[in-house]
C-alpha positions, 0 to 999 in steps of 0.5 A, a space after each residue: 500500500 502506497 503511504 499517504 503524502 503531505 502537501 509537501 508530497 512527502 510520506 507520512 504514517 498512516 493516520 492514529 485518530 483520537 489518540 490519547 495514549 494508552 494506561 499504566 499497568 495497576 496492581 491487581 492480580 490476572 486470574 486465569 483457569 491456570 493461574 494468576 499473576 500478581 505483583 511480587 511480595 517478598 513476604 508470600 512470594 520469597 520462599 516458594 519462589 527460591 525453592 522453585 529456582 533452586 529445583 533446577 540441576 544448575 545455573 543455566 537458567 540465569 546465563 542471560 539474566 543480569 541477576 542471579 543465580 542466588 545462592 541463598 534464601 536470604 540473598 534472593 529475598 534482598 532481590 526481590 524487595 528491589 524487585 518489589 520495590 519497582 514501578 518500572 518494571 513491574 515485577 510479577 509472580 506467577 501463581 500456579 492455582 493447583 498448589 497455591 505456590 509462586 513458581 515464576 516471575 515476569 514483569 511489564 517494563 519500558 512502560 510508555 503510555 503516551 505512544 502506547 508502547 510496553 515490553 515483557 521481560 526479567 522472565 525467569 521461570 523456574 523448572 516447575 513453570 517451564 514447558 506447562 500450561 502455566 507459563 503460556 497462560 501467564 503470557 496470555 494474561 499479560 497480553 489480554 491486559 496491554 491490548 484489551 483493558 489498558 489500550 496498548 499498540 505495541 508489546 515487546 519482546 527483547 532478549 540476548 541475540 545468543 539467547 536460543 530458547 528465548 528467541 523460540 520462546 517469543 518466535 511460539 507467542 506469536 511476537 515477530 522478529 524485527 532484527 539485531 541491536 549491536 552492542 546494545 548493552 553490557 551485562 556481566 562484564 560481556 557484551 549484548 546484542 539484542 535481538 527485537 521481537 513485537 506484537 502489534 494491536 492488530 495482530 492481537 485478536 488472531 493471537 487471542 484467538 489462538 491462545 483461547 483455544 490452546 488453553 482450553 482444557 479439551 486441547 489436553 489428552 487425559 496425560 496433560 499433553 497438548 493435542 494442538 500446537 499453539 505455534 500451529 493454531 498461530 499460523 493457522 489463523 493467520 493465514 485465515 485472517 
């Protein structure tokens, strides 16, 4: 499609009427039929939250993060009191609804109501949250709230280009890759690269779609194991749309 020209027969952006900006996050729990997310409190959250951590063979998990791995419950408690602490980025924790215990942590950051743009990061999920329906829910309960209920037009995903398995991690929540940043940033003492991956407004309803039916309790043999991909439902829709 051709863009729109000024008087000046310059292009310009397609036109965003009425615009006022979209609204801050609140801090009210995202309940789902998995689980809910709410922000981090050191006093409920602390020590099933270090005990999921610390359920995992070794320090894999926190190559990527700039925090991390703790070594002790009081170490992670000072974390997460910063973490808790935090406006900018909104810390929160995952709740798995079946046992009532924290098992992950992921946080709304870069928050910029006024071009209505906001970023999923700090995403740290533990062994017990990994690969569940838990973790995809999470996801989903983030992007009903930024697109649905608070009127964003951009969510954001960034990660350490070397970072493989959240590159695929974004590639199946139906974010789009949009290319490298180089030497974006410093974290221990090495170099980052960052790789850009979004999701824009209008590609929301096809995605919410797509995780509705995923989620969905008949979408799960009497195992627990999905029957559909929700990579495949993604590219299903879409090419329907």
């Amino acid at each position: 499609m051709e863009p729109r020209r000024n008087a000046f027969d310059q292009p310009i952006g397609a036109p965003v009427p009425g615009w006022n900006g979209a609204r801050p996050p609140g801090r009210e729990p995202l309940t789902g039929r998995y689980c809910r997310i709410e922000p981090v409190d050191v006093e409920r959250h602390a020590g099933d939250l270090y005990d999921a951590y610390r359920s995992a063979s070794d320090g894999r998990d926190w190559t990527y993060l700039a925090v991390g791995p703790f070594d002790s419950l009081a170490s992670y408690r000072e974390h997460l009191t910063r973490a808790a602490a935090s406006a900018d980025p909104l810390h929160y924790a995952a709740i798995d609804l079946a046992s009532g215990k924290a098992v992950g942590t992921l946080a709304l950051m870069r928050i910029d109501p006024a071009n209505g743009v906001i970023e999923v990061g700090h995403v740290t999920y533990s062994p017990r949250l990994k690969r569940t329906r838990i973790a995809t829910e999470a996801m989903f309960l983030l992007m009903n709230e930024v697109f649905d209920k608070l009127g964003y037009r951009r969510f954001e995903w960034k990660c350490d280009s070397l970072n493989e398995p959240s590159r695929v991690a974004a590639l199946r929540y139906g974010f789009t890759f949009e290319g490298i940043f180089r030497q974006a940033i410093v974290y221990r003492e090495r170099n980052r690269d960052t790789a850009w991956f979004s999701i824009i407004d209008s590609e929301w309803p096809t995605l919410r779609s797509s995780y509705t039916r995923w989620l969905d309790a008949g979408n799960f043999d009497a195992q627990g194991r999905q029957i559909e991909r929700l990579v495949d439902l993604v590219a299903r829709q879409r090419a329907a749309a």
